[in-house]
N, C-alpha and C positions, 0 to 999 in steps of 0.2 A: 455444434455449438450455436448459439442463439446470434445470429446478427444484428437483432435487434438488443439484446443486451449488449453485447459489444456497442452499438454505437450509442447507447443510455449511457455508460457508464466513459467514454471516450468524450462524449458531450460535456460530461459534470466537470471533467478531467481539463477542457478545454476551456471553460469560461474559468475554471480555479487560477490557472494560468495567466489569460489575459488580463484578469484582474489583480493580478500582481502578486498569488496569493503560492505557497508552496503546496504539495505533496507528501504524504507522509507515510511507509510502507512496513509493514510489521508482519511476524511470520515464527513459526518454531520448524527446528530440524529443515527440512524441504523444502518449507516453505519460507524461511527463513532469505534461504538460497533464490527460491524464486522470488518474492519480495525486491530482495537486491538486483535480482534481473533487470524486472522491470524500472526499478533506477537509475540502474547502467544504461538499458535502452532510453530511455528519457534525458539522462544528464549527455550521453553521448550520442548515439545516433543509433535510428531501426534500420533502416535502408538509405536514405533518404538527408542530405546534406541543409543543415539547418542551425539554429540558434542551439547553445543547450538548454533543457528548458529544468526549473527550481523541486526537482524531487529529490526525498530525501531518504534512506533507510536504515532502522531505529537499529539495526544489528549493527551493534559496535560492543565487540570479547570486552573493553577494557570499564565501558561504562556497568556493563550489563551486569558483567561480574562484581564493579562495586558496590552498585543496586542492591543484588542480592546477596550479597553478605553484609551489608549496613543495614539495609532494610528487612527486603524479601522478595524471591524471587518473583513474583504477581506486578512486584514494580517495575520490571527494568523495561517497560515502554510507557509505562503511563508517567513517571518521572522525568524521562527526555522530550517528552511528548509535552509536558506543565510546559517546563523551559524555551522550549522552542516554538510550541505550535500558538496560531493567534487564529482569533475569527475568520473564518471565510477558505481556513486550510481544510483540505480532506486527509485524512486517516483511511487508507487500506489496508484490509488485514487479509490475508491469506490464511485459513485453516481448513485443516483436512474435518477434522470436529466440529469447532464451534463453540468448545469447550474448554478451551487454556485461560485457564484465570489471570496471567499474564496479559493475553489481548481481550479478554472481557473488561478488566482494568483501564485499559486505553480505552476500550468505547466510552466506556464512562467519561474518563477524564477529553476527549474528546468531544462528548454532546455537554458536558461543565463548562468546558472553552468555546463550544459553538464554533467547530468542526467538522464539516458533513463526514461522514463514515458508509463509508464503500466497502460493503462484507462479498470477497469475492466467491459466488454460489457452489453452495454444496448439494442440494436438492436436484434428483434426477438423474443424479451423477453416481453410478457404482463405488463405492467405499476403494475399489482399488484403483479407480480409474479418476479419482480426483485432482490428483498433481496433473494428469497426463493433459485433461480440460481448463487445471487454468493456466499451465504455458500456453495452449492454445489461445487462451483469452487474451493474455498479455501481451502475445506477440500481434492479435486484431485489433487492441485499446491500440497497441502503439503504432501500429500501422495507422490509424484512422485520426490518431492525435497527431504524427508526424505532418500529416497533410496539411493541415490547420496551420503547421507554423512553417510551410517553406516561403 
């Protein structure tokens, strides 16, 4: 794994914060899951006893589900994402593709609201060894962003 992407994308991760500014994490199936991970690690703690710091992740059964059956499924983060997100917030998206019109949807509406958008890397990576690279990544962003706020 790239240390120095880790500490590019820990950096972006770290001024969003001090600037007052939340996080915002999105994902399908697995990534979904890991999305929420790094969350958890964020809102709670990686190793490391600290503040919790403002991330947020867009997987919620009850919205998502009412999204796509009002709407359509492509909306249920770009919708939460209008609602909540402001200037200066990032949008992480997790996919094994690249290709889910659900989070191509949130880029968008993301670079509309002037959002930076954090696409956590698929390039270089085996098709089956994707998930495995970016818990590793998550758990080096949080390690490197933990530090920042003890």
């Amino acid at each position: 794994m790239g240390k120095m992407l880790a500490q590019k994308i820990a950096k972006q991760i770290i001024e969003c914060f001090k600037k007052g500014n939340k996080l915002f994490c999105i994902g399908n199936g697995g990534s979904a899951s890991q999305a929420t991970h790094l969350v958890g690690e964020l809102q709670g703690k990686f190793k490391l006893e600290r503040k919790p710091l403002p991330a947020i992740s867009l997987f919620d059964l009850a919205s998502m589900t009412a999204i796509a059956n009002d709407y359509n499924y492509k909306y249920i983060f770009s919708r939460p994402l209008e609602a909540l997100g402001n200037a200066g917030d990032i949008l992480v998206v997790l996919s094994t593709s690249g290709k889910s019109k659900n989070c191509l949807e949130a880029i968008k509406q993301a670079n509309k609201d002037g959002l930076k958008v954090i696409e956590w890397p698929r390039r270089g990576v085996g098709s089956d060894k994707i998930q495995e690279y970016h818990l590793k990544l998550i758990h080096k962003v949080c390690e490197l962003v933990e530090k920042a706020f003890i």
